[in-house]
C-alpha positions in Angstrom: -11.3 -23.6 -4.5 -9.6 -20.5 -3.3 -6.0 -21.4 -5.0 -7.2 -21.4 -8.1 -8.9 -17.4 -8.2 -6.0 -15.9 -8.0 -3.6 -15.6 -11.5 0.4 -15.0 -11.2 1.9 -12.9 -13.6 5.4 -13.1 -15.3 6.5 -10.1 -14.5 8.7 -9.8 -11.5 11.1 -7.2 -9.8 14.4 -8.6 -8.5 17.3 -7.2 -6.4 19.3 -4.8 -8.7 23.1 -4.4 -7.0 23.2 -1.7 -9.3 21.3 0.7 -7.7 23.6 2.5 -5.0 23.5 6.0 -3.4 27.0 7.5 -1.9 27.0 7.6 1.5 29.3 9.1 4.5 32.3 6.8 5.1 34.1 6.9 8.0 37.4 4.8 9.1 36.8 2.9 12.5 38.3 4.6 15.5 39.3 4.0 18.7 38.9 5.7 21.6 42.4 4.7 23.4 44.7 6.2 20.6 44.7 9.9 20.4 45.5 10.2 16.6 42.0 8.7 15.1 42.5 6.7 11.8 40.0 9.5 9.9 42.8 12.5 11.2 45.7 10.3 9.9 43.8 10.0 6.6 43.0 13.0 6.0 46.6 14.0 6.5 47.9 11.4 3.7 46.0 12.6 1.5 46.7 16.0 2.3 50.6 15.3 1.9 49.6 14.2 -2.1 51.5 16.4 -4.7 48.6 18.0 -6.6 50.2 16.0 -9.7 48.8 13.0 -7.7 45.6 14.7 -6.2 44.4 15.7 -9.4 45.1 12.3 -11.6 42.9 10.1 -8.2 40.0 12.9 -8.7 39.6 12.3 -12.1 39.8 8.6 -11.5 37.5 8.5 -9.2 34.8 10.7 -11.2 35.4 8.0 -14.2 34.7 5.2 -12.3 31.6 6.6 -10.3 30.7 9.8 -11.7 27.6 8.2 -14.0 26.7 6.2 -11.5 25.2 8.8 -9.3 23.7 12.2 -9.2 26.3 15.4 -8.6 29.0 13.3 -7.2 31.4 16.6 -6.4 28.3 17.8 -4.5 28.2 14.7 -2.5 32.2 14.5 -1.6 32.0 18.8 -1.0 29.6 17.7 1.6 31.3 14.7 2.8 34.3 16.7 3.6 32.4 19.5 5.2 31.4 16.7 7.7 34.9 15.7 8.7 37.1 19.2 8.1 37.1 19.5 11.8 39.8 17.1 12.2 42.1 19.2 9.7 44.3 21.5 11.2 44.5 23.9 8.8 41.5 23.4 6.2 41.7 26.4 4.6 45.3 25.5 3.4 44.1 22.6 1.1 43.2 23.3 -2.3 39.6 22.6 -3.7 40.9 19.7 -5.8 42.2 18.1 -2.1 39.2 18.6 -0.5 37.1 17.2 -3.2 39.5 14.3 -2.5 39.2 14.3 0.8 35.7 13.9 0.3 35.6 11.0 -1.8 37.9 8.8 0.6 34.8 9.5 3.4 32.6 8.5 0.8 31.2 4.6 -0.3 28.7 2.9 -2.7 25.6 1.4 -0.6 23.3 -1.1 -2.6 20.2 -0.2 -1.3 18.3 -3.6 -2.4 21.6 -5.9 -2.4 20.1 -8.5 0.0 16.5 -8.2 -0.7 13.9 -6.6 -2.5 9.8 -7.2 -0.9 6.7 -6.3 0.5 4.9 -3.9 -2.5 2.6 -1.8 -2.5 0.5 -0.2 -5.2 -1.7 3.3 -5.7 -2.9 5.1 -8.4 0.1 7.6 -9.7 -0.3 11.4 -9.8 0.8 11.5 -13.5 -1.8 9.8 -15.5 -0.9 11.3 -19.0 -0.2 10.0 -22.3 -1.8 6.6 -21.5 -4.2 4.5 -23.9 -8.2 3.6 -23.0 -8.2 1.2 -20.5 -4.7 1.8 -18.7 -3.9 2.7 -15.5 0.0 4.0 -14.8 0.6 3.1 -10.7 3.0 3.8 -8.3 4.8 1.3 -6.3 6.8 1.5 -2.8 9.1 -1.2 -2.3 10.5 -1.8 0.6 14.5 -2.4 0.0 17.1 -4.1 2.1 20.9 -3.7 2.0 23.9 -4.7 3.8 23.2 -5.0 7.7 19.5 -5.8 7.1 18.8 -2.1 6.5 15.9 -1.1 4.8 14.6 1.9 2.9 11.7 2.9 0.9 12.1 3.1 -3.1 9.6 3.1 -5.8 8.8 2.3 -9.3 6.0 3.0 -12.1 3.7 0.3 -13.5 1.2 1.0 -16.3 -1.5 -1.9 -15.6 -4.1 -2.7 -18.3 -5.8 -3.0 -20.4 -7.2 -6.2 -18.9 -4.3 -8.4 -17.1 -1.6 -6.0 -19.1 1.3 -5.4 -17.0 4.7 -3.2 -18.1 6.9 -2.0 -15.6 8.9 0.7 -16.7 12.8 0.4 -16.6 14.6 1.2 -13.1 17.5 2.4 -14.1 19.3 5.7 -13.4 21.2 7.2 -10.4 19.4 7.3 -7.0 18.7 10.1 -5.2 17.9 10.2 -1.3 15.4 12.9 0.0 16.9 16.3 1.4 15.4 16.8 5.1 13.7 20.2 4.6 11.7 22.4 7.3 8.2 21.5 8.5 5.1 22.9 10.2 4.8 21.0 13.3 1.8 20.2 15.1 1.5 21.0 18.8 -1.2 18.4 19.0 1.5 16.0 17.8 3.7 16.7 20.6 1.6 16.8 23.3 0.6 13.4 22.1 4.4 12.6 22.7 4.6 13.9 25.9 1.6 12.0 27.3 2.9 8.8 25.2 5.8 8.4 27.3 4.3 9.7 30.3 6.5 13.4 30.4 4.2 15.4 31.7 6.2 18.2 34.2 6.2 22.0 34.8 8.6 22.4 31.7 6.5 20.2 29.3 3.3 22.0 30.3 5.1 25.9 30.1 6.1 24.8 26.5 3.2 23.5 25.4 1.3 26.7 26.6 3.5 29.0 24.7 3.4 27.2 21.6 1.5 28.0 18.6 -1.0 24.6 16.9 1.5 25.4 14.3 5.3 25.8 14.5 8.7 25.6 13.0 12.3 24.8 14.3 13.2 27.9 15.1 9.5 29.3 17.1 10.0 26.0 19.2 13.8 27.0 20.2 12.7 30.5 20.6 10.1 28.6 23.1 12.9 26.7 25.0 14.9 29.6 25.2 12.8 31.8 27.0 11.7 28.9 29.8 12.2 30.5 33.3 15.3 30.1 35.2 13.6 28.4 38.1 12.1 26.2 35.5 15.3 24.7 34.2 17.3 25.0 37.4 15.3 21.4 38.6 16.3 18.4 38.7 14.5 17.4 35.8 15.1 20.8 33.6 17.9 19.4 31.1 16.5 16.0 30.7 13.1 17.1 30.0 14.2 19.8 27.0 16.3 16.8 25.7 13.1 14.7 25.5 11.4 17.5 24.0 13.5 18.6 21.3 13.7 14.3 20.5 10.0 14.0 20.3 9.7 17.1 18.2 12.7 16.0 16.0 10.3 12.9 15.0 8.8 14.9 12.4 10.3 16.1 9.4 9.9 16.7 5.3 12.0 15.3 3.1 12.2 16.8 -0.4 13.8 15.5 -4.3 14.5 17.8 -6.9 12.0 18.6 -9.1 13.8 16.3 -12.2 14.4 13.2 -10.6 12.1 10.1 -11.7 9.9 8.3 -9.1 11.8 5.7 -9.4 14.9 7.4 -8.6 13.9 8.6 -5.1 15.4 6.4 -2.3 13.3 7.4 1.1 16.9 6.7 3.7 16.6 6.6 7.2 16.9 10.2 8.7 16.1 10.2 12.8 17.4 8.0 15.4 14.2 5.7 15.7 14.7 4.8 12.0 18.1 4.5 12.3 18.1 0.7 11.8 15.4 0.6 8.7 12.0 1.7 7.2 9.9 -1.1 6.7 6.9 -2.1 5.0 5.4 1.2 3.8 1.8 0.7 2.6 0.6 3.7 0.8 -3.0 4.8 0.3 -4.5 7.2 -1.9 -6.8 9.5 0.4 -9.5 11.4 -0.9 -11.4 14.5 1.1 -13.4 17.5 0.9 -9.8 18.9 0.3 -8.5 17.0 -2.3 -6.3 13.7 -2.5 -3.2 13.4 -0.9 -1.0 10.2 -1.1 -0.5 8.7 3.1 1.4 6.1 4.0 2.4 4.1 7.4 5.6 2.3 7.5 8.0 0.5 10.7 10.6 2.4 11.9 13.6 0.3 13.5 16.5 1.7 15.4 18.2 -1.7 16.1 16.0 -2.7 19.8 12.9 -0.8 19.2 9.7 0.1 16.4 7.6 2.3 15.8 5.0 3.4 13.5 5.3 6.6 11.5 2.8 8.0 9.0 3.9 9.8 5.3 1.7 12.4 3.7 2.8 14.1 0.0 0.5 15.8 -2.7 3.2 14.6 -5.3 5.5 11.4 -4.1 8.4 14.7 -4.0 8.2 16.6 -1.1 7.1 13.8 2.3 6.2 14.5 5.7 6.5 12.0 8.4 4.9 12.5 11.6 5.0 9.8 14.8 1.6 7.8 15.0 0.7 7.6 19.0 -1.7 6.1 20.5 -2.5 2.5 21.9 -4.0 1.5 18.6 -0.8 2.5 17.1 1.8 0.3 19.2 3.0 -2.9 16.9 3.2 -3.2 12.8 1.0 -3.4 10.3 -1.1 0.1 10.5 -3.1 0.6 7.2 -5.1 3.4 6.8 -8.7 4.0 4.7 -8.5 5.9 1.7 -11.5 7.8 3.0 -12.8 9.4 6.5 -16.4 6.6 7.3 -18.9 8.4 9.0 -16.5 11.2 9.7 -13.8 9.2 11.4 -10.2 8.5 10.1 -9.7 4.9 10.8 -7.0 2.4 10.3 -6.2 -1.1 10.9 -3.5 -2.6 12.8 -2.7 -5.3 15.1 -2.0 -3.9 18.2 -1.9 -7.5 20.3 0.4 -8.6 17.9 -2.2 -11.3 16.4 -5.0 -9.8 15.7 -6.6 -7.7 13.2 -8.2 -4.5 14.4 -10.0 -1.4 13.7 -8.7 1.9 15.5 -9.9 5.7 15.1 -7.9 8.7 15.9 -9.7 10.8 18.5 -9.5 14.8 19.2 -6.0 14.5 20.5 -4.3 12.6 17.5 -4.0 9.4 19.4 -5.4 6.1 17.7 -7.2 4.9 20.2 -7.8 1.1 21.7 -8.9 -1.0 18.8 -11.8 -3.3 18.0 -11.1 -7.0 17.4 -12.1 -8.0 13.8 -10.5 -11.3 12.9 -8.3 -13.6 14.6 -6.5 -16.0 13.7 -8.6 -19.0 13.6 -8.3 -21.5 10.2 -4.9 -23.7 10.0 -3.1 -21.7 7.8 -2.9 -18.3 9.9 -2.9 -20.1 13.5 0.2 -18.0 14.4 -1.1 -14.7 13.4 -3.1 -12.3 10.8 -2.6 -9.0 10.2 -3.2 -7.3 6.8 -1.8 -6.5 3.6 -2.4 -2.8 3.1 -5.6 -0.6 3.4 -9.1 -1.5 2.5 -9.9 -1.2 -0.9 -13.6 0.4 -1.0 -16.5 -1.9 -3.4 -19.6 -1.5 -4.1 -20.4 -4.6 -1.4 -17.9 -3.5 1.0 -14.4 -2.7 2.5 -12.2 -5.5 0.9 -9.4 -6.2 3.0 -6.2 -8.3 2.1 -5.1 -10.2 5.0 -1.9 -12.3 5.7 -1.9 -15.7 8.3 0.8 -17.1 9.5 0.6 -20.7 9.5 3.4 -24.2 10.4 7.1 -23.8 9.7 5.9 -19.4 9.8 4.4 -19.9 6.3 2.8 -16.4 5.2 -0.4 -16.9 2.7 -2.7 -14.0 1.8 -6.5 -14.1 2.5 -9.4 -11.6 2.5 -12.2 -10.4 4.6 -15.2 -7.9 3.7 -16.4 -5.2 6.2 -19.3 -3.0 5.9 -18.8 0.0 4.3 -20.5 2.3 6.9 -19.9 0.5 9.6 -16.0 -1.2 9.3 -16.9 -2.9 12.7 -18.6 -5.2 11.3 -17.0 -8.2 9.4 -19.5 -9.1 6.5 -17.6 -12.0 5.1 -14.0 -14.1 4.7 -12.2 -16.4 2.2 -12.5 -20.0 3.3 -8.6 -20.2 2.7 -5.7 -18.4 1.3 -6.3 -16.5 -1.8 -2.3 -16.3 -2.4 -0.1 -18.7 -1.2 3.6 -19.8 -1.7 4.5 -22.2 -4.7 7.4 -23.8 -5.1 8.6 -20.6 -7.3 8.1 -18.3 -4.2 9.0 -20.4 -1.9 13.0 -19.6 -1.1 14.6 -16.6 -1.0 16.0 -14.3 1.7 13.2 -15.3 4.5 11.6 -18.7 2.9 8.2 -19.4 2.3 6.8 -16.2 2.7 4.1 -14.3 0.6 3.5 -10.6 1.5 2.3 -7.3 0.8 1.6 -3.9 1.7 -1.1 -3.0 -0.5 -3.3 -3.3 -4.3 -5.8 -1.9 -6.0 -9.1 -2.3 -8.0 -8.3 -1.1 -12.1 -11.8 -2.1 -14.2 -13.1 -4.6 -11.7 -9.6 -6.5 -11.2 -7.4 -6.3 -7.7 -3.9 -5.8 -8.8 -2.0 -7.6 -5.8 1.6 -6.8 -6.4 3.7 -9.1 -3.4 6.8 -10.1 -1.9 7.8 -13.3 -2.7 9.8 -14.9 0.4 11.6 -11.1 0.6 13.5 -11.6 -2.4 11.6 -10.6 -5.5 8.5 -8.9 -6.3 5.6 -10.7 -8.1 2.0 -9.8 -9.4 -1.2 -11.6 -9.2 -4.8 -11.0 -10.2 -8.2 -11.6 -9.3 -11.8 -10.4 -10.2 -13.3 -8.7 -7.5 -16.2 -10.4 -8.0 -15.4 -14.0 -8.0 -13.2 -13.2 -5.1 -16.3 -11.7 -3.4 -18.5 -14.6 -4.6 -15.8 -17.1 -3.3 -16.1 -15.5 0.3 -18.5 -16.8 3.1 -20.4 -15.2 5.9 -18.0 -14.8 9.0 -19.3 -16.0 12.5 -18.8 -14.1 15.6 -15.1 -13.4 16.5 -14.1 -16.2 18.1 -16.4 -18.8 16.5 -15.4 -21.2 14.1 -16.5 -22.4 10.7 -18.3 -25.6 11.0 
């Protein structure tokens, strides 16, 4: 009954190898030989007559120069990072160390491998549109050589009715500039207590910080610790913990003329390193206005964790850690909306199982509630769920995924109460989406995903990943999805 509710669009987003962004380049070295391969570079091209210098610049900016955005700002940089290996720097001419630049330089396709996991909120421009249209926003997450993954975007315009135009992608890529940031002491302490670093030096620091800081009050801080303080044993290990901790929250800025869909969100700390995955963005509304929050996976190659995103404009970001036992696995989706004065969120904590958590006094999401486990065939493995509730008239609808045989992924959906999110109202006797044989292979097989939709004129718009390769778009009326659902027995229970 269930397969037949949701409708499959046409429309679908693939991997475009076009889309790059120049990153820093660097030739292997080895740590026997005393003359690195980057030093003996940079001194061949330093040896280039400047007949020969300028002829490969001007090469180089043919071939790559419309492909991204201020290319001699990007190899000025680039050389800036490696002009400590040149003996005498200020020697070289600008057109060498533009030069210079570019051989420490290289194209990264930033969706090469695979393009997945969607999701969708309302965008902050909603100009110039006909009656019944909606224009959206949509994160994707993108993966490139090495499995790496970052966040991009593009803009949708969905209705009238099932109407769906994306709007084109193309155009050089631009990743965010890290920019200053207010932390938040709370935030820290929350660290601290996370990883159990509570000493003489944490507490001092804490103490003499303000509930709102920047870079250079919280060195001023560490700088004027007592003497006695850093003189033990664990001084120096403790102020390396704290300045790690603190460095886990940052902005990240684009110019003010670059398209949404231009904006690449790259890895920029150590526990992101390895990826940013599966960003599901929410459209929060309070007494203060909305704001645009988002929780995404941070990898560093052994290791998550979950981050949170806040912006009043998809432009300027800030990404703050998420601590807290309700915050320790994937799949954290926040509500678009305080309930009953509490910011809540779901996740999956145990790995398996969805839950509710709230984040108490001391910005910690605290031990969850159980809502569903897995418990029909085709999520035996494992449910967790596929981006924040979206608020009805009847009830917090939830998009869930299950993991069923050979780790097939199928979406499903459950209703909680609206006041009180504890309580499951209601579930889909099956999968809502699952794969077809057009979804089915791709980069990780048999695998239907996503991070998030929305409700436009009484219709979810479910954009998803299909088997992490390309992005699809499905449709259901909310209320033949809700009149499709069935009272849920006690967790645990089973239908009969």
């Amino acid at each position: 009954m269930t397969g037949t509710l949701a409708v499959r669009h046409g429309v679908i987003l693939t991997p475009d190898p076009r889309r790059v962004i120049a990153k820093l380049f660097v030739p292997g070295e080895d740590a026997a030989v005393v003359r690195t391969r980057a030093g003996a570079l940079i001194d061949r091209v330093a040896h280039l007559d400047d007949e020969e210098t300028g002829r490969l610049l001007r090469d180089t900016f043919d071939r790559f120069g419309t492909r991204h955005r201020d290319l001699a700002g990007t190899f000025h940089h680039h050389y800036d990072l490696v002009r400590h290996r040149i003996a005498r720097a200020r020697d070289l001419s600008p057109t060498t160390r533009l030069l210079v630049g570019a051989y420490f330089s290289h194209e990264y396709a930033v969706e090469s491998a695979a393009l997945c996991n969607p999701s969708m909120v309302a965008h902050p421009d909603q100009t110039n549109l006909d009656a019944g249209q909606l224009r959206v926003a949509l994160s994707l997450r993108q993966i490139g050589e090495g499995h790496l993954s970052s966040i991009g975007f593009a803009t949708a315009i969905v209705g009238p009715g099932r109407r769906l135009t994306v709007a084109d992608r193309s155009g050089p890529l631009v990743v965010g500039q890290r920019t200053g940031v207010r932390h938040r002491r709370d935030l820290l302490a929350a660290g601290l207590a996370e990883e159990d670093w509570d000493n003489e030096v944490t507490a001092t620091v804490l103490d003499a910080l303000p509930d709102r800081y920047d870079e250079a009050a919280f060195e001023r801080v560490l700088g004027n610790l007592p003497p006695d303080l850093l003189s033990r044993s664990t001084g120096l290990d403790t102020l390396e913990h704290l300045r790690r901790i603190d460095a886990a929250s940052y902005a990240t800025t684009f110019p003010a003329d670059t398209a949404l869909h231009e904006r690449v969100l790259w890895p920029a700390t150590p526990a992101e390193s390895n990826g940013m995955e599966d960003a599901r963005f929410v459209r929060f509304t309070d007494e203060s206005g909305p704001v645009y929050r988002a929780t995404y996976t941070a990898y560093d190659g052994r290791r998550i964790a979950t981050r949170a995103l806040a912006s009043t404009d998809l432009r300027r970001f800030e990404v703050t850690p998420m601590r807290g036992p309700g915050a320790r696995n994937k799949g954290v989706a926040l509500f678009p909306r305080t309930v009953g004065g509490r910011h809540l969120a779901l996740c999956r904590a145990d790995g398996e199982t969805i839950g509710l958590t709230c984040l108490d006094g001391d910005n910690r999401w605290q031990e969850p509630t159980p809502l569903h486990a897995p418990r029909d065939s085709w999520e035996l493995i494992q449910v967790g769920n596929c981006g924040s509730p979206i608020e009805t008239d009847v009830g917090w609808l939830v998009l869930t995924h299950g993991v069923g045989p050979m780790r097939r992924y199928a979406v499903g959906a459950l209703l909680l109460d609206l006041h009180r999110p504890e309580r499951v109202i209601a579930h889909l006797p099956g999968a809502l989406l699952s794969p077809d044989p057009a979804d089915r292979d791709g980069y990780v097989p048999n695998v239907v995903y996503s991070c998030g939709g929305l409700v436009h004129a009484g219709e979810l718009w479910l954009p998803y990943g299909a088997s992490d390769a390309r992005v699809g778009f499905a449709t259901v009326p909310v209320a033949a999805l809700v009149a499709a659902m069935v009272e849920s027995p006690p967790l645990g229970g089973r239908d009969g």
